[in-house]
C-alpha positions as CSV (number, residue, x, y, z in Angstrom):
1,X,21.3,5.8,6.4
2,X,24.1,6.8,8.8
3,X,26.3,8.7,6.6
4,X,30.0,9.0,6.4
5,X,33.0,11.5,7.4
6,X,35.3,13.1,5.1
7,X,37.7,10.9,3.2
8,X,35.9,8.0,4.7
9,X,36.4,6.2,0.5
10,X,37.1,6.9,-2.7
11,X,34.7,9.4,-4.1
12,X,33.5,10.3,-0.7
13,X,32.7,14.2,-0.7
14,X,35.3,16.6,1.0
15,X,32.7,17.8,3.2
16,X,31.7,14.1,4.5
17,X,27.7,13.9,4.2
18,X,25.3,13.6,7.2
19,X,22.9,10.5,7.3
20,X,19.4,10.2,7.0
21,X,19.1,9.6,11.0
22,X,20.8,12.5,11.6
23,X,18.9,14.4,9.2
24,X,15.4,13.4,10.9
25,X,17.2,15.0,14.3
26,X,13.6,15.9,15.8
27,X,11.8,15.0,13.2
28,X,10.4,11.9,11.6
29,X,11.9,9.3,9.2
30,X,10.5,6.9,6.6
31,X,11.3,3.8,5.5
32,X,9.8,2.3,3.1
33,X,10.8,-1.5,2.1
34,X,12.2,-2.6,5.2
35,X,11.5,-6.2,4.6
36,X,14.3,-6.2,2.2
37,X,16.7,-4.8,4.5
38,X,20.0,-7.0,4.0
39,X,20.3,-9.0,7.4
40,X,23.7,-7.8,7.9
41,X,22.3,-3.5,8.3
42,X,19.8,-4.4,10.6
43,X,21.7,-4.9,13.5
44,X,22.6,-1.1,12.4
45,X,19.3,-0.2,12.5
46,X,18.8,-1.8,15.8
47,X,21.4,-0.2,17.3
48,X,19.9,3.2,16.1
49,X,16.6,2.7,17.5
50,X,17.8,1.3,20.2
51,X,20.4,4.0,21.5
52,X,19.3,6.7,19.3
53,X,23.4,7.2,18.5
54,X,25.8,5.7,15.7
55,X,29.0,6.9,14.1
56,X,29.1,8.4,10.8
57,X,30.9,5.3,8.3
58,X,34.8,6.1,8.4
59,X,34.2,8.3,12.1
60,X,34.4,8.0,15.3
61,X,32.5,10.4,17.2
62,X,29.3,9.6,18.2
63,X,26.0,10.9,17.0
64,X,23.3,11.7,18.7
65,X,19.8,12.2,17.4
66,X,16.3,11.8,18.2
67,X,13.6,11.0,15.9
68,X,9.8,9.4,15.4
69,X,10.2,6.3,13.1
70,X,7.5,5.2,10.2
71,X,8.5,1.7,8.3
72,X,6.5,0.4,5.7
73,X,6.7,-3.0,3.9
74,X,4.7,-5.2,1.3
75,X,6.5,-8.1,2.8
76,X,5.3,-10.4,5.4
77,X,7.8,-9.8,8.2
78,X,6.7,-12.5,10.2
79,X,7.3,-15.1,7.5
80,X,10.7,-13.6,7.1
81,X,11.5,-14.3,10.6
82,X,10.4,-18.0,10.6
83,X,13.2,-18.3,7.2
84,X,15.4,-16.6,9.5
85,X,15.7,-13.5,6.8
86,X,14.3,-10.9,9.1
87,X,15.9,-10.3,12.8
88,X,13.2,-10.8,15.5
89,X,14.5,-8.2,18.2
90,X,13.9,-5.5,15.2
91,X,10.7,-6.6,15.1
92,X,9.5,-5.9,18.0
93,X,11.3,-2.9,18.3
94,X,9.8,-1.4,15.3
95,X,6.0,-3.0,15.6
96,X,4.5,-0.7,17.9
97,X,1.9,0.9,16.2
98,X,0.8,-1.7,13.3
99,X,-1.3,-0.4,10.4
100,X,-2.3,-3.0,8.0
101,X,-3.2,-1.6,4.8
102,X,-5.5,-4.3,2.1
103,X,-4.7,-4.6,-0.9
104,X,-6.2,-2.4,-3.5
105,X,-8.2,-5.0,-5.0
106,X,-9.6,-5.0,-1.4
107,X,-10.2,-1.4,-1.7
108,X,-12.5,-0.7,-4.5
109,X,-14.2,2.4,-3.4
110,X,-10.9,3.7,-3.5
111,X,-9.4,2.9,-6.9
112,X,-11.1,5.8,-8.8
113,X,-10.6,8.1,-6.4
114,X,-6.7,7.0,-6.0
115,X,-6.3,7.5,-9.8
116,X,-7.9,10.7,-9.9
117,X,-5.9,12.4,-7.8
118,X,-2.9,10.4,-9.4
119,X,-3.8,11.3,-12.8
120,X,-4.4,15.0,-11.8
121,X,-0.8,15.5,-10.0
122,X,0.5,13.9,-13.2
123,X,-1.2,15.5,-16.0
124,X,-0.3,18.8,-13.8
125,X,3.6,18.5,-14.6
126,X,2.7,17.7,-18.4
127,X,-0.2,19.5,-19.7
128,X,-1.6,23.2,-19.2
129,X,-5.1,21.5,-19.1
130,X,-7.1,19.1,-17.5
131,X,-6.7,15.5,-18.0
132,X,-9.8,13.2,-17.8
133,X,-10.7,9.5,-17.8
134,X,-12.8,8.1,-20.3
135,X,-15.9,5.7,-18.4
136,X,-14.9,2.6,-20.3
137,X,-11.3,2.9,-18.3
138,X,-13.1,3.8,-15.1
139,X,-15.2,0.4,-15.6
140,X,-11.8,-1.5,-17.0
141,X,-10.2,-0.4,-13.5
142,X,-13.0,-1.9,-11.2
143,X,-13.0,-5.0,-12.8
144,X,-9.1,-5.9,-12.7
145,X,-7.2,-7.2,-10.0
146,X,-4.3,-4.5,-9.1
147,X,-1.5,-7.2,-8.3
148,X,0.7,-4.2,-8.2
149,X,-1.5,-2.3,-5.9
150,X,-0.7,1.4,-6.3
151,X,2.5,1.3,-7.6
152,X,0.9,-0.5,-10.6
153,X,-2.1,1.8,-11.0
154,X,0.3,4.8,-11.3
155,X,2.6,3.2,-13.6
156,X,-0.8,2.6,-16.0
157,X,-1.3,6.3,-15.6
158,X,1.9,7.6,-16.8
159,X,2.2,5.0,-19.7
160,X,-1.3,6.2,-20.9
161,X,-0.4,9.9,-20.5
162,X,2.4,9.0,-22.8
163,X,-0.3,8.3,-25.2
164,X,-2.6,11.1,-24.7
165,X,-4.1,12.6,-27.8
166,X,-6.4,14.5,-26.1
167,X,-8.6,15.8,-22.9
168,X,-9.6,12.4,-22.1
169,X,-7.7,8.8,-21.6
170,X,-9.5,6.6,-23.5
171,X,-9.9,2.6,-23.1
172,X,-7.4,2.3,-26.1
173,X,-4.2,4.2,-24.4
174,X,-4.8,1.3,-21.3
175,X,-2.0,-1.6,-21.5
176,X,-3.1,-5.1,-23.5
177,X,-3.3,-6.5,-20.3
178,X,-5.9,-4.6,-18.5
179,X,-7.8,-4.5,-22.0
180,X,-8.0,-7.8,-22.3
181,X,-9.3,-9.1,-18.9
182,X,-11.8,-6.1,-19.0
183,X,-12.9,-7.5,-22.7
184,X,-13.6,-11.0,-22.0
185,X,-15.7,-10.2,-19.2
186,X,-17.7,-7.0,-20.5
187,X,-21.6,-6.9,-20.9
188,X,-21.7,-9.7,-18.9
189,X,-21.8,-11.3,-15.6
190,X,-21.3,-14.7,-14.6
191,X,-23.5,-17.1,-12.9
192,X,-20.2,-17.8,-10.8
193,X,-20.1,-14.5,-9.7
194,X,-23.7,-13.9,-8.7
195,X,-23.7,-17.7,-6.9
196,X,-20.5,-16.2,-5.1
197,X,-21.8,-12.9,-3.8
198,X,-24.8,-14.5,-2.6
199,X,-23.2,-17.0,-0.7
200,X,-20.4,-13.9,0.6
201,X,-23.5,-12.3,1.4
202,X,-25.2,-14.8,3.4
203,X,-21.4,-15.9,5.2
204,X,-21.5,-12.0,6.6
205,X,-25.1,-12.4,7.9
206,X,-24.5,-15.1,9.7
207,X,-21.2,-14.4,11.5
208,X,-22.5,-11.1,12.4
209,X,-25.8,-13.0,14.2
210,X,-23.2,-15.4,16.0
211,X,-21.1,-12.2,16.9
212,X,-23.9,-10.4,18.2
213,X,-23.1,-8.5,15.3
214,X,-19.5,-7.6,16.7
215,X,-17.7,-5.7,13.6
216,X,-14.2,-6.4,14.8
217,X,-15.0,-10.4,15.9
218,X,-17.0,-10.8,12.6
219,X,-14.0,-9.3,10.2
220,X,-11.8,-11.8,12.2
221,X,-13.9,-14.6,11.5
222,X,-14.0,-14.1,8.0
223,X,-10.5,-13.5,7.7
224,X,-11.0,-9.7,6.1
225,X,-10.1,-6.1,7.0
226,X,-12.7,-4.5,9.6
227,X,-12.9,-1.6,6.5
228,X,-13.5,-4.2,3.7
229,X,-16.1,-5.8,6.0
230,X,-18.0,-2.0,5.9
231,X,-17.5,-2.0,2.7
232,X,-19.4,-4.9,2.1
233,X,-21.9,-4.4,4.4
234,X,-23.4,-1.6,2.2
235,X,-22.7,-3.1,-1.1
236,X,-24.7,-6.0,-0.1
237,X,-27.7,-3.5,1.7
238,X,-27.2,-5.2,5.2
239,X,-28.4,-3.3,7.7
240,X,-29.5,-3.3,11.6
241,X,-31.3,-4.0,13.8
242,X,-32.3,-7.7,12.5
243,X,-29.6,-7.9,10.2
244,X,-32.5,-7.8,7.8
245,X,-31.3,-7.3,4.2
246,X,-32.8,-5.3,1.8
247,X,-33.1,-6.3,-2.0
């Protein structure tokens, strides 16, 4: 991240090789992972954001830069801190602006969409033509779970591609795994799952009455994301004034 000088170790180019910091000089940097930032760099990093200078590795001059910061993380910092794995001043430092982002299972409107667009930037670099999905896959990808969120949804994408005989993915280039959850639960649905959306259903109802219908207060209540709440809202058909539902 901070680069080194010239000579600074063995293999090190002639030319020495600027850092990512100084790089971003006016500019904005990204970091994605930062909850598995070794506890001995982030002092480093501290230091960086905190003086906006550091010294090349094997220098000693000073560098100055100034840039905006963007961290991202799947980890929950917070829980690193309390195992003493994650340094609290860094923190707090970095948590200005906090974005929490569900997790794609949270996010269903967007899981078609998401692969769409991934399958189209994909099938782009591979094929002169356009690249499809089959409606058995776009069923197969509501129903399962995304434990790997996106990351997962566009490594199903290129392993199908490899596959591709075709215009169209079909349900047959998906991986055993997603094939077989979406089989044992096709054609069908559950008196679990119906006993469970009606009592989600009625949970949202009334914690928006005892909210006064307060989005924000009701989401907290419930322990979701304000956008899942939305979400919800019009899958289930509940609507204002009254909070009346329709059937």
């Amino acid at each position: 991240m901070i680069g080194y000088e010239k000579g600074a170790f063995t293999g090190a180019d002639s030319r020495g090789k600027p850092g990512k910091f100084e790089l971003a000089h006016q500019g904005t940097i990204f970091l994605d992972e930062v909850g598995d930032l070794p506890l001995e760099m982030q002092p480093k990093l501290l230091r960086v954001l905190e003086e906006k200078e550091f010294e090349r590795i094997g220098g000693n001059r000073i560098v100055k830069t100034d840039f905006r910061l963007i961290a991202a993380t799947n980890r929950n910092l917070e829980d690193l801190m309390a195992q003493n794995l994650f340094r609290r001043d860094l923190f707090y430092r970095m948590n200005v602006i906090h974005l929490g982002i569900p997790p794609l299972r949270e996010r269903q409107d967007d899981i078609l969409p998401l692969a769409n667009h991934l399958l189209l930037k994909m099938a782009s670099d591979l094929f002169p033509f356009k690249v499809s999905i089959d409606k058995e896959i776009k069923k197969a990808f509501l129903k399962y779970h995304w434990p790997g969120n996106g990351r997962e949804l566009r490594n199903v994408l290129e392993r199908a591609l490899t596959s591709l005989n075709g215009h169209t993915l079909k349900f047959c280039h998906l991986p055993l795994n997603i094939r077989h959850h979406h089989s044992k639960d096709t054609g069908r649905e559950t008196l679990l799952s119906v006993i469970t959306a009606r009592a989600e259903k009625e949970a949202i109802i009334e914690t928006l009455k005892a909210t006064g219908n307060n989005k924000s207060q009701t989401a907290n209540m419930l322990g979701i994301h304000r956008t899942l709440l939305y979400k919800k809202i019009k899958r289930y058909n509940i609507i204002d004034p009254g909070l009346v539902s329709r059937k």
